[in-house]
C-alpha positions as CSV (number, residue, x, y, z in Angstrom):
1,X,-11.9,-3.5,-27.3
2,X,-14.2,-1.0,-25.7
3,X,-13.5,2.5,-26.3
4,X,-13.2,4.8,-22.9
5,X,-16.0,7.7,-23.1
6,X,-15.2,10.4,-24.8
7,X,-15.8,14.2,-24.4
8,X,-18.2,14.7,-28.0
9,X,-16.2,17.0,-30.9
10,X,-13.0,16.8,-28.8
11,X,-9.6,14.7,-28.9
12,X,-7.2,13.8,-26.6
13,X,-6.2,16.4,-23.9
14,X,-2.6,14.6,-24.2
15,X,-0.7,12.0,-26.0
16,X,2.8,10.6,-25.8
17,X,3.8,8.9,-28.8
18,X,6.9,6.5,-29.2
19,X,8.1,7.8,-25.5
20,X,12.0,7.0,-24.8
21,X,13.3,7.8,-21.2
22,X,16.9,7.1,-20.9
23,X,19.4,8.4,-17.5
24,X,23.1,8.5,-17.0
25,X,25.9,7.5,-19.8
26,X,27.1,4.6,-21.0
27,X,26.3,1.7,-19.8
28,X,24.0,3.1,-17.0
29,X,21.9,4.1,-20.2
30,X,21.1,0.9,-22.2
31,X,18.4,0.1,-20.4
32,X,15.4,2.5,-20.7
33,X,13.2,3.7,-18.4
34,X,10.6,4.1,-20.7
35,X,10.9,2.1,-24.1
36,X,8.8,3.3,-27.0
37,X,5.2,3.7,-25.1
38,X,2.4,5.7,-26.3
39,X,-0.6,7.2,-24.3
40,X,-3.4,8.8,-24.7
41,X,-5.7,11.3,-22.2
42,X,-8.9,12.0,-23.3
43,X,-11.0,14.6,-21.8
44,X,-14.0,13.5,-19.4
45,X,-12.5,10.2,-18.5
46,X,-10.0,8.7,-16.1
47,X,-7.1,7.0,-17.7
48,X,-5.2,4.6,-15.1
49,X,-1.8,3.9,-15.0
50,X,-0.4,0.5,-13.8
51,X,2.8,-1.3,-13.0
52,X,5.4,-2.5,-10.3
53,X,8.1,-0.5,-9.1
54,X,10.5,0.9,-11.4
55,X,8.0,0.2,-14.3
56,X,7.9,3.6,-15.4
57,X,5.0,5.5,-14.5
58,X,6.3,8.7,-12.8
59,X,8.9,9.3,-15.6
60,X,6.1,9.3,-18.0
61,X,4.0,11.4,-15.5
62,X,6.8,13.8,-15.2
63,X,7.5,13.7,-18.9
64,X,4.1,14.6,-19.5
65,X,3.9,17.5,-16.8
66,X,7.1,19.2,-18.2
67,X,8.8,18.3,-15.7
68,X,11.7,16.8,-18.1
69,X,12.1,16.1,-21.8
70,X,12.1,12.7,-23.4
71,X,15.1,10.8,-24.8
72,X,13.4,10.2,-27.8
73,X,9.4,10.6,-28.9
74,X,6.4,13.4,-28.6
75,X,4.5,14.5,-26.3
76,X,1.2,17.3,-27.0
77,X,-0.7,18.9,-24.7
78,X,-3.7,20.5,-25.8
79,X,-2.6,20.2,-29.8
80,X,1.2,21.9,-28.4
81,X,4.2,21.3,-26.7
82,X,3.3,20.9,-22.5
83,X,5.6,23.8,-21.9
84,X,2.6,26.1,-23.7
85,X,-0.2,24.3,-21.6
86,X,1.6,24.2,-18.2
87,X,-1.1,26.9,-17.1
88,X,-3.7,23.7,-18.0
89,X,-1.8,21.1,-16.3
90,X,-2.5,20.0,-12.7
91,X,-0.3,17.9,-11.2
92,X,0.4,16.1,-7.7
93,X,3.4,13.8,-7.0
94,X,3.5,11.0,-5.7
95,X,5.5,12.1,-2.6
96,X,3.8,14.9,-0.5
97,X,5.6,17.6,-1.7
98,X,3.9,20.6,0.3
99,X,5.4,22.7,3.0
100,X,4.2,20.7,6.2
101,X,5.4,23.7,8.2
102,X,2.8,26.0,6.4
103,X,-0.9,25.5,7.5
104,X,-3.7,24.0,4.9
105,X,-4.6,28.1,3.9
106,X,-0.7,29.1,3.5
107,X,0.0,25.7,1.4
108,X,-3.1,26.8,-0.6
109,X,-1.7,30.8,-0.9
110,X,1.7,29.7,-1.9
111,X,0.2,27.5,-4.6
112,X,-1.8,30.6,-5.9
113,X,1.1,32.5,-6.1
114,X,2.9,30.1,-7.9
115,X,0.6,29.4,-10.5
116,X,-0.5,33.1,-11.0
117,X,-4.2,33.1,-9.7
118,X,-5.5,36.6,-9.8
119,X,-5.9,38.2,-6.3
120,X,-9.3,38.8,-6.8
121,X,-10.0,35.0,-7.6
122,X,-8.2,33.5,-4.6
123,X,-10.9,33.8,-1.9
124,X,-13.4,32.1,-3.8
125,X,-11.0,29.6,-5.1
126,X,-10.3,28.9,-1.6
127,X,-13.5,28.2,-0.6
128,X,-14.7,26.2,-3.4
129,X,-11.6,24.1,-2.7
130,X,-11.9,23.4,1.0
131,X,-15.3,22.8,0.4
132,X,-14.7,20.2,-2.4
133,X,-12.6,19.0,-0.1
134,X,-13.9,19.1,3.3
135,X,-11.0,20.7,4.8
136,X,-12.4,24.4,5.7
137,X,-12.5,23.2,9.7
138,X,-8.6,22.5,8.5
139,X,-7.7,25.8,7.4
140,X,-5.7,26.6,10.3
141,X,-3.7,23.6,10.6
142,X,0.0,22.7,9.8
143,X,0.4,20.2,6.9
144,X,2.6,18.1,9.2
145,X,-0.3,17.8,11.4
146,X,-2.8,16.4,9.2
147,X,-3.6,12.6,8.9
148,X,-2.6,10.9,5.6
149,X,-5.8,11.2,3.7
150,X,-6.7,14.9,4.7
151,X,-2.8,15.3,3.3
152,X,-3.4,13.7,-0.2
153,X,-6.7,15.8,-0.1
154,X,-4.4,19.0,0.8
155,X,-2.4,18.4,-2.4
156,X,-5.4,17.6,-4.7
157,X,-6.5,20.9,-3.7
158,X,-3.2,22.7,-4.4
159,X,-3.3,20.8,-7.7
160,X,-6.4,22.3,-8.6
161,X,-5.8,25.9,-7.5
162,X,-6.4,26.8,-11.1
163,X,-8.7,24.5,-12.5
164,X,-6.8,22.2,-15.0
165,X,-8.1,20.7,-18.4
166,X,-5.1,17.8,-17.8
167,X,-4.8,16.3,-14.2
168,X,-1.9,13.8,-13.3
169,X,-2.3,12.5,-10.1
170,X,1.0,10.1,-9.7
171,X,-0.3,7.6,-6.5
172,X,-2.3,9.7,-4.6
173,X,-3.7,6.9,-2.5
174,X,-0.4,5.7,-1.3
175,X,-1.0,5.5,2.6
176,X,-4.5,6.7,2.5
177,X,-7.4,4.7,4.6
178,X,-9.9,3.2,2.4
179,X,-12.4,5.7,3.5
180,X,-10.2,8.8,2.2
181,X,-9.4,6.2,-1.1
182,X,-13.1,6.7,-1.8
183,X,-13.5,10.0,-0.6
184,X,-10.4,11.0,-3.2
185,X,-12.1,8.8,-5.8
186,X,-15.5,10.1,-5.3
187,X,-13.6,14.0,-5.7
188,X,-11.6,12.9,-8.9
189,X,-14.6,11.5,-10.3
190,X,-17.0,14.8,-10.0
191,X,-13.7,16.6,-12.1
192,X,-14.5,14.1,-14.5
193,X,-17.6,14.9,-15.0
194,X,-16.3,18.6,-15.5
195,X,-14.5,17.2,-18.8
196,X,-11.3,17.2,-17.0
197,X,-8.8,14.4,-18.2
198,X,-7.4,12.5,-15.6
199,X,-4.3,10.1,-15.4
200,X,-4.4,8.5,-12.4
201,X,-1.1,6.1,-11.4
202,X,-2.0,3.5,-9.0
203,X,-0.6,0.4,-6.6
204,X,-4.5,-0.6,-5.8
205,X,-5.6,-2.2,-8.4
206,X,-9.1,-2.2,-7.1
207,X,-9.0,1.3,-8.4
208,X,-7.7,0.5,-11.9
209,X,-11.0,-1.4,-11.8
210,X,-13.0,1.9,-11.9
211,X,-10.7,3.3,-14.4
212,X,-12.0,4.0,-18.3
213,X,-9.1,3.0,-19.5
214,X,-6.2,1.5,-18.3
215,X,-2.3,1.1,-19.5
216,X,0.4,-1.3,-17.6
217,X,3.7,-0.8,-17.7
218,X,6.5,-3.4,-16.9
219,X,10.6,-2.5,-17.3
220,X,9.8,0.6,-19.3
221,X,7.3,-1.0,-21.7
222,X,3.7,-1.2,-22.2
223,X,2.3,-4.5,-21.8
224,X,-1.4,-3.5,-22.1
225,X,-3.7,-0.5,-22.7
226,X,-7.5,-1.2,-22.6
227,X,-10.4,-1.2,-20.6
228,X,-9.9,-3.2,-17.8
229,X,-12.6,-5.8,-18.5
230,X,-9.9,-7.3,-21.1
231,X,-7.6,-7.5,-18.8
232,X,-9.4,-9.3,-16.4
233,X,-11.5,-11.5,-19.2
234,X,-8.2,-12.9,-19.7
235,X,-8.4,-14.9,-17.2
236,X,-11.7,-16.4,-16.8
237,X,-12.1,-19.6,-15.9
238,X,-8.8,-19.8,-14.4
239,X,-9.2,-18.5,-11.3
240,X,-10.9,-20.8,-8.1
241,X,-11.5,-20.8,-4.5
242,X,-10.3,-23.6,-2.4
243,X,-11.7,-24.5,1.5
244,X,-11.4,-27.8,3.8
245,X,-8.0,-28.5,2.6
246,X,-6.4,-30.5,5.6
247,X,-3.0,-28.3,6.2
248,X,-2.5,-25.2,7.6
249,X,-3.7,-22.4,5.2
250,X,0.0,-20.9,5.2
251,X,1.2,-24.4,4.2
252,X,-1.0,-25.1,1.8
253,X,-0.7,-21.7,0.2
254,X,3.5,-22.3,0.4
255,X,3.2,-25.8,-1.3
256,X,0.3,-24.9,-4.0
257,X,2.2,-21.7,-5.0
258,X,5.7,-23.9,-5.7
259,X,3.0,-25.9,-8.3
260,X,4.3,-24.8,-11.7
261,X,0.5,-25.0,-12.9
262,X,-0.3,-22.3,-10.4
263,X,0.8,-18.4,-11.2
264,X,-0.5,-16.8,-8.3
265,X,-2.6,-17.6,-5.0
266,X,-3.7,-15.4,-1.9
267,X,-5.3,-16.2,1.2
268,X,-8.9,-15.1,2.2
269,X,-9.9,-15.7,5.6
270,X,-9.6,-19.6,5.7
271,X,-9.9,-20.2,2.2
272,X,-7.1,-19.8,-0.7
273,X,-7.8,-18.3,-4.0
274,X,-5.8,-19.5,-6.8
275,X,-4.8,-18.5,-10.1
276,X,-4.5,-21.1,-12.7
277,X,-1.3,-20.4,-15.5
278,X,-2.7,-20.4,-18.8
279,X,-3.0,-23.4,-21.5
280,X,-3.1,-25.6,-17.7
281,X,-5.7,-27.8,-16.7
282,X,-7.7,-26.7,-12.9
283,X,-5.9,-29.1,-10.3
284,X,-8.4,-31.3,-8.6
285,X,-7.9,-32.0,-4.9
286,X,-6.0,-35.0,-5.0
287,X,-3.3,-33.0,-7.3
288,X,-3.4,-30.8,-4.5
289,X,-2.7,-33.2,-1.7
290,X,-5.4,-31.0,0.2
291,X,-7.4,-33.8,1.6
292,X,-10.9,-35.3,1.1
293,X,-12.9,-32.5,2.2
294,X,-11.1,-30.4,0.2
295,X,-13.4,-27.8,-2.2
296,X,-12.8,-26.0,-5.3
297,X,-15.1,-23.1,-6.9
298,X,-14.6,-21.1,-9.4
299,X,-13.7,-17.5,-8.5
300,X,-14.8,-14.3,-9.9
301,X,-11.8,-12.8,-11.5
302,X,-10.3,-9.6,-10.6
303,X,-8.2,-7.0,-12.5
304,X,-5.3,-7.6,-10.1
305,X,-5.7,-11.2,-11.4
306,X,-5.4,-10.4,-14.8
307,X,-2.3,-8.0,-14.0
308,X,-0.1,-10.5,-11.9
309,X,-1.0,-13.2,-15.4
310,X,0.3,-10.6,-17.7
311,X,3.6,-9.8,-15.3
312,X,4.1,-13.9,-15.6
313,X,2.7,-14.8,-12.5
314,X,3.7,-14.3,-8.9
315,X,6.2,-15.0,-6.9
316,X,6.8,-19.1,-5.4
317,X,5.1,-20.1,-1.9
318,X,9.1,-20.9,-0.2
319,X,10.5,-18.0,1.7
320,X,14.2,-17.9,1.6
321,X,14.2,-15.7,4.6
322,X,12.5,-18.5,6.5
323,X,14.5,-21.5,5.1
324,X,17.3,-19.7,6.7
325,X,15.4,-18.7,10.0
326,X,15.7,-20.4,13.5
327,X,12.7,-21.8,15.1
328,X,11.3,-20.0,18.0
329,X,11.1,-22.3,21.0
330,X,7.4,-23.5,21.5
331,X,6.3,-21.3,24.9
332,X,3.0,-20.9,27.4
333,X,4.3,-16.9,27.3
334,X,2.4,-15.1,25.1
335,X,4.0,-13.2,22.7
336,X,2.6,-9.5,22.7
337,X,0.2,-8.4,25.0
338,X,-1.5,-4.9,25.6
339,X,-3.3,-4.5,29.2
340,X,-5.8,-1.0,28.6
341,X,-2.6,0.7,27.0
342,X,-3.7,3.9,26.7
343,X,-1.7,7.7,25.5
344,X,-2.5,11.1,25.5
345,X,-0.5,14.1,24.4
346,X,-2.4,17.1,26.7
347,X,-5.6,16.8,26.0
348,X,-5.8,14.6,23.1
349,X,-6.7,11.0,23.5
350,X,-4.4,9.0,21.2
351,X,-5.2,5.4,22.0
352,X,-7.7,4.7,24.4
353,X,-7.7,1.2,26.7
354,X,-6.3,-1.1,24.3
355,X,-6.7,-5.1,25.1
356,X,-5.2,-8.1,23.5
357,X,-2.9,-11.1,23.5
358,X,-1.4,-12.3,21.1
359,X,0.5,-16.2,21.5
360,X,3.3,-17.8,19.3
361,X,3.0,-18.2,15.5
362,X,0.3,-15.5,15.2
363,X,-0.5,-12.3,12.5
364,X,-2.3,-10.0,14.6
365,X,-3.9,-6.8,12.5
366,X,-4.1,-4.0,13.5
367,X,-6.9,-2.2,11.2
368,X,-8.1,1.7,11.0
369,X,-8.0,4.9,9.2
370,X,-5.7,7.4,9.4
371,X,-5.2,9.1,12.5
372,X,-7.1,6.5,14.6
373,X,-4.2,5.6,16.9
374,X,-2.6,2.8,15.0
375,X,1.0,3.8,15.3
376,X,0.9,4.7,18.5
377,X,-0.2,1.7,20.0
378,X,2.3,0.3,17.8
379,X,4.6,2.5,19.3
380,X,4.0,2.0,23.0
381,X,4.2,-1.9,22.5
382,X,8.0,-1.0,20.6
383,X,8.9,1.0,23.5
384,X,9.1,3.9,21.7
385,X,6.4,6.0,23.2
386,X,5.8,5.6,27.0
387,X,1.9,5.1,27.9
388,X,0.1,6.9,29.9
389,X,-1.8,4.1,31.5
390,X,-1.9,0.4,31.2
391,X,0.6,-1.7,30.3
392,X,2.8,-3.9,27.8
393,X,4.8,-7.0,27.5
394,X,6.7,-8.2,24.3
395,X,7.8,-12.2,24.8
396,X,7.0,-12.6,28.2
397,X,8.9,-9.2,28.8
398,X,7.0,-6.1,30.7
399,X,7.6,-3.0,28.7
400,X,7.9,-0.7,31.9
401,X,10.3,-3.1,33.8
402,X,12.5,-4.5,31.3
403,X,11.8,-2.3,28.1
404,X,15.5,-2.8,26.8
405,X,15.2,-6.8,26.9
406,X,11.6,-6.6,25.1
407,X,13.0,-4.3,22.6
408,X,15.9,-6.8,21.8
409,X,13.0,-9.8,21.4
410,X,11.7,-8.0,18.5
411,X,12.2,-6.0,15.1
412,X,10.6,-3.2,13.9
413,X,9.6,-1.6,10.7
414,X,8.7,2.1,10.6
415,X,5.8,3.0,8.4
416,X,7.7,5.2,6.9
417,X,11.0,5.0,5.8
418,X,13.2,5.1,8.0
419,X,16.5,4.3,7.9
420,X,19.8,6.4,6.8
421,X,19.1,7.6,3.2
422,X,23.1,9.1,3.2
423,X,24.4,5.6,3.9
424,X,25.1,2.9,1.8
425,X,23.0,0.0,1.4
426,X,25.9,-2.0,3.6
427,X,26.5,0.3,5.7
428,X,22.8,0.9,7.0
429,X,22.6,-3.1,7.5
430,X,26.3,-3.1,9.3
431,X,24.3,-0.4,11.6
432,X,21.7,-2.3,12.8
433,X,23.5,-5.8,13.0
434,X,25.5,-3.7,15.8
435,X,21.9,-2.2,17.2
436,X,20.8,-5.8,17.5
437,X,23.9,-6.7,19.5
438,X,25.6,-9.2,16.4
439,X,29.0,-9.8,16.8
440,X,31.5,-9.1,13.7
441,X,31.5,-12.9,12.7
442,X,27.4,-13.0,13.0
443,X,27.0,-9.7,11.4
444,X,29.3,-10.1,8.3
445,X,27.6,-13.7,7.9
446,X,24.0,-11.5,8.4
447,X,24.5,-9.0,6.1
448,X,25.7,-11.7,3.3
449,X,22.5,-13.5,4.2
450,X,20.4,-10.5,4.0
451,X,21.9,-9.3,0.2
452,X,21.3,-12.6,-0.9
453,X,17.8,-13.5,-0.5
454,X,16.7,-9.7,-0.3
455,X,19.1,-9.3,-3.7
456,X,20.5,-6.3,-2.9
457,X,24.1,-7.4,-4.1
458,X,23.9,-4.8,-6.7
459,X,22.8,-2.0,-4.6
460,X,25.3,-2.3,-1.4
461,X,27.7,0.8,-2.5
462,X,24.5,2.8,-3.1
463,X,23.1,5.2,-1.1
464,X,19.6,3.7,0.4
465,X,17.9,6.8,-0.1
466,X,18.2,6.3,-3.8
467,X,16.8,2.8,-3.9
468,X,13.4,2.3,-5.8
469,X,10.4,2.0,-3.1
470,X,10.8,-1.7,-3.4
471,X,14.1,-2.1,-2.5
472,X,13.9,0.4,0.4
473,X,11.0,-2.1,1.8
474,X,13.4,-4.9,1.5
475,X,16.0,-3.0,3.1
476,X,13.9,-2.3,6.1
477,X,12.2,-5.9,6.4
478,X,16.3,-6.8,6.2
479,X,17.6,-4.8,8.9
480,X,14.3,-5.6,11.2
481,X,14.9,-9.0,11.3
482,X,18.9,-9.4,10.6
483,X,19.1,-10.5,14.4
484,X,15.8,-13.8,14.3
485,X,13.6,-11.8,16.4
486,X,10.8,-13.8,17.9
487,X,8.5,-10.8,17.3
488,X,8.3,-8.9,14.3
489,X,6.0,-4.9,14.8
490,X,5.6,-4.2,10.6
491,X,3.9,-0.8,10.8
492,X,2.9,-0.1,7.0
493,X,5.4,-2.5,5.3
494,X,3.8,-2.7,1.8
495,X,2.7,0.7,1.5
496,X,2.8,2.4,-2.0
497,X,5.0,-0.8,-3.6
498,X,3.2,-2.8,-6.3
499,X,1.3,-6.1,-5.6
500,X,4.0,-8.5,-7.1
501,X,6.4,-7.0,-4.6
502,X,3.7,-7.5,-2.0
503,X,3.2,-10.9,-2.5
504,X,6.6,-11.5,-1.9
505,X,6.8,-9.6,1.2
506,X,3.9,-11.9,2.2
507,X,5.9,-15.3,1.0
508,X,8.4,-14.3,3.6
509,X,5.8,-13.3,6.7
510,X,3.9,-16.8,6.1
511,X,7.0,-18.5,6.3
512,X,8.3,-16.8,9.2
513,X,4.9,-17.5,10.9
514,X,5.7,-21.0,10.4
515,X,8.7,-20.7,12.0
516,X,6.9,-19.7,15.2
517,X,7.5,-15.7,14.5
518,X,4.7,-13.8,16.1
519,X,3.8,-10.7,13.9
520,X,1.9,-7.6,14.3
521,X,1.0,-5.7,11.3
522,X,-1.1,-2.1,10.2
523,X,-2.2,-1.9,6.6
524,X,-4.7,0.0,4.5
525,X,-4.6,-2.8,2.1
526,X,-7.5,-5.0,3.2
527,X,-6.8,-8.0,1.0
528,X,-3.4,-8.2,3.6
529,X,-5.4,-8.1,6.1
530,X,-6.9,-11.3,5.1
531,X,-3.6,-12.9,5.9
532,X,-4.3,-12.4,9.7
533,X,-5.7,-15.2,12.1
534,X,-7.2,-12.0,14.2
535,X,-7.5,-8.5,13.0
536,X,-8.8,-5.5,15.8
537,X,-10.3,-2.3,14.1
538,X,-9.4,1.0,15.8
539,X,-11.1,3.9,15.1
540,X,-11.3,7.0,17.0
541,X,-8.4,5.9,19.4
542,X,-10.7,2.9,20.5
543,X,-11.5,-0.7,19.3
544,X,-14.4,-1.0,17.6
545,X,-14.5,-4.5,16.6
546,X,-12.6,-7.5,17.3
547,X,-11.9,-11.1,15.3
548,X,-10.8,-13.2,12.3
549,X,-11.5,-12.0,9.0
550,X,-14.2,-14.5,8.1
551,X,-16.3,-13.3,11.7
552,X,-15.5,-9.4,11.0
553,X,-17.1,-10.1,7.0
554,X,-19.6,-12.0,8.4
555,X,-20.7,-9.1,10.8
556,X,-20.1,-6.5,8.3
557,X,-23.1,-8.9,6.0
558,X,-25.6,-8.7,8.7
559,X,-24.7,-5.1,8.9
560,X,-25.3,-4.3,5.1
561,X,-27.0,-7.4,3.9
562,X,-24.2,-8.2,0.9
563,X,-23.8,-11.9,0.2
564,X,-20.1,-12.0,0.2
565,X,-18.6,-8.6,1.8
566,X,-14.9,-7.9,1.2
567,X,-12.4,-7.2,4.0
568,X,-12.7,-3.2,2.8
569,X,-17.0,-3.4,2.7
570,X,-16.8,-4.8,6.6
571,X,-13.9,-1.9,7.2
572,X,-16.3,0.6,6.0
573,X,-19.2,-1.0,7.7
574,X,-18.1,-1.4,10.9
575,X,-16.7,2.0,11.1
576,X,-20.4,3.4,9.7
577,X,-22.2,1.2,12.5
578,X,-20.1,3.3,15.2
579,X,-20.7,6.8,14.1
580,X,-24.1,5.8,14.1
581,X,-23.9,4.4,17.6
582,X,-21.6,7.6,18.2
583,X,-24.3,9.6,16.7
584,X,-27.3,8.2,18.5
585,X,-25.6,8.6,22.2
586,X,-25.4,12.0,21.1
587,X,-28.2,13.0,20.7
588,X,-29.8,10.8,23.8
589,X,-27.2,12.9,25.7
């Protein structure tokens, strides 16, 4: 293995040796959160931290901040114990855990204050950071009234209010555009070059990629540490790109991933990638049933390849949720439809003349950065903001005449968490079966149904508030459609969980497609949005660009000139090509 760079004449900033995490008594406590791992920090380099929910990684991070003290094991900061470097520690969790009440300076003050910065040093620390950062025109504004990635930037700043030699950043891309993704990276990458050690914990594996070093974590223990070239060498040659196969690519994705030869797949525009299980052969077409036409290339592996091989694979293509679902009727009504919707608070513009139509059996995408008016579109075709001009109709339903009959054709998922964290798992689906209008009989049979294929048997007495981040998504995506909704709105619905629980939310969406659900979906994770049959990119409360995947990657090429753009290159591309455009009427006016 390749050693991560090191910092000449120095050792590791931190190591955890042997780490043992254990909660409660009894038998609450036989299973570990962390089992026996070891890590090591080393200055000048960015050491990434992988794993799907409930693998670990923000007990270890908070083990290593000080935050609390392991079971059994070591950890040294700086040669010592981390409560004699917490002055060197920087440290920003996963949650946004400043005072959204406060504005960007106060947030920044507080932080001062709490980590003893001299008076006289504040000013210019100030500065510096809102420089670094690109917040200075921010300085005035509340916390709560900053978009996601100017947020995450917010608390890397307040992390950094005295410049740290250790810096444990615990997901700070969760929910963050993949222009403030790079914009964070490109920041975290100049402290490297400070010597700073740097433990980033991620859900994007795309940024494990650009890490020096990389451990995964699964059930408490390590699985790999490395640099992530081993992980993804691991699976060369076993992983291929299939187009022209005959069925539907939803289908054929469903039937390929059922394949015990096959341990993962994902669609991409109208192809399928595949990975192969190991010590298996590469299924030719006719294994495949996919048709004479039918392609199959090898595929540059990825690292989030090698990752879903080492967890044993994905999940299988057949959606229990959609075994179980009805069929929605075959109708000439389209499903959603936005006429110039359009909403502004005062003078602020929120979503400017949005158009599209959306018919039976369709993912529609809704693509953007932060702030760009996303949600509130999403919000005006729920019902749940009233627009200021234009209109909207949810199956066949007008939104300003019969609001409460569209709003019972559909289900909803909040981007943010948001059922009742002081109810019980039960109890929060008992809720919404009576929202959605289910009798006792339906609703006792609905919430059975529900616990079962979402398995949250185990969890119904608990609180949902408690529930890992995974299990709070299923929650959600269980009360949203408890009641078969032709239309599903999923605002967010994979953000911050890992990618094996992703792929399941996914299963479940394909096969509800199939069943003639219409969905409309946001995400910042542009490999989802590859799952769409049309995406629209807002930006700057206006669409910018229209299409299926394949035509948006095939603009963003002639754009940039790349051979094979991703779904994030033709994000950033398109998005470039209108502040230009922006730029240049500006300056002809």
């Amino acid at each position: 293995m390749t050693d991560a760079p090191a910092v000449p004449g120095k050792g590791p900033v931190a190591t955890a040796t042997a780490i043992v995490k254990r909660f409660g008594k009894g038998t609450s406590a036989l299973v570990p959160a962390l089992d026996g791992v070891g890590i090591e920090i080393r200055p000048g380099a960015i050491t990434g931290l992988v794993g799907p929910d409930g693998a670990g990684k923000t007990t270890l991070i908070r083990i290593l901040a000080g935050l609390m003290a392991p079971t059994e094991g070591e950890v040294r900061i700086l040669g010592g114990p981390p409560a004699d470097a917490l002055d060197d520690i920087g440290y920003m969790p996963q949650r946004f855990g400043l005072y959204e009440e406060l504005t960007v300076l106060e947030n920044l003050a507080l932080y001062a204050e709490v980590r003893d910065l001299p008076p006289q040093d504040r000013q210019s620390t100030f500065d510096r950071l809102l420089d670094f950062t690109d917040l200075k025109r921010f300085g005035d504004r509340q916390a709560r009234n900053l978009s996601g990635g100017m947020k995450q930037k917010l608390g890397l700043a307040c992390a950094l209010v005295r410049t740290p030699r250790l810096l444990l950043l615990d997901e700070p891309g969760v929910g963050v555009d993949p222009i403030s993704r790079r914009e964070l990276w490109a920041m975290v990458d100049a402290l490297k070059a400070e010597g700073i050690g740097v433990l980033w914990s991620t859900a994007y594996l795309d940024e494990a990629e650009k890490c020096d070093r990389v451990y995964l974590l699964n059930h408490g223990k390590l699985l790999f540490e490395g640099v992530p070239g081993d992980l993804t060498g691991a699976v060369r040659d076993r992983v291929v790109r299939v187009t022209g196969f005959a069925e539907r690519r939803r289908q054929f994705l469903s039937h390929v991933l059922d394949r015990d030869d096959i341990a993962d797949g994902t669609i991409q525009g109208r192809a399928v990638r595949l990975l192969v299980r190991d010590g298996q052969a590469v299924p030719d077409a006719a294994a495949l049933n996919a048709g004479p036409d039918t392609r199959i290339e090898p595929a540059t592996p990825r690292f989030e390849d090698g990752f879903i091989d080492r967890l044993g694979g994905g999940p299988k293509g057949t959606s229990r949720l959609a075994a179980a679902y009805r069929t929605i009727p075959e109708t000439d009504l389209l499903a959603i439809e936005a006429k110039g919707l359009t909403k502004r608070f005062g003078a602020f513009t929120a979503a400017q003349d949005m158009n599209f139509a959306i018919p039976r059996g369709r993912i529609f995408g809704l693509l953007g950065p932060n702030g760009a008016g996303k949600s509130t579109t999403f919000k005006m075709l729920c019902g749940l903001l009233t627009p200021t001009s234009g209109s909207g109709a949810v199956a066949g339903k007008d939104l300003g005449h019969s609001a409460a009959d569209a709003r019972a054709s559909l289900g909803y998922m909040a981007q943010k968490f948001s059922l009742y964290g002081d109810l019980s798992v039960r109890q929060n689906l008992d809720f919404f079966a009576g929202a959605y209008g289910l009798g006792r009989a339906a609703a006792g049979q609905a919430i059975e149904r529900m616990a079962d294929i979402f398995e949250l048997g185990p969890y119904l007495k608990s609180n949902a508030g408690l529930l890992p981040l995974g299990f709070k998504q299923r929650l959600a995506l269980a009360c949203a459609v408890m009641h078969e909704p032709p239309v599903l709105f999923l605002d967010e619905p994979t953000s911050g969980v890992d990618p094996v629980t992703r792929r399941e939310f996914w299963m479940h969406i394909n096969g509800l497609v199939e069943k003639g659900v219409t969905v409309l979906v946001t995400t910042h994770f542009m490999d989802e949005a590859e799952y769409c049959d049309e995406v629209t990119l807002i930006y700057r409360a206006r669409q910018i660009a229209s299409g299926t995947p394949d035509a948006l990657k095939q603009r963003a090429a002639s754009l940039s000139g790349a051979d094979d753009p991703t779904m994030e290159d033709a994000f950033i591309a398109l998005i470039e090509q209108s502040d230009a455009e922006r730029a240049a009427t500006e300056q002809a006016a």
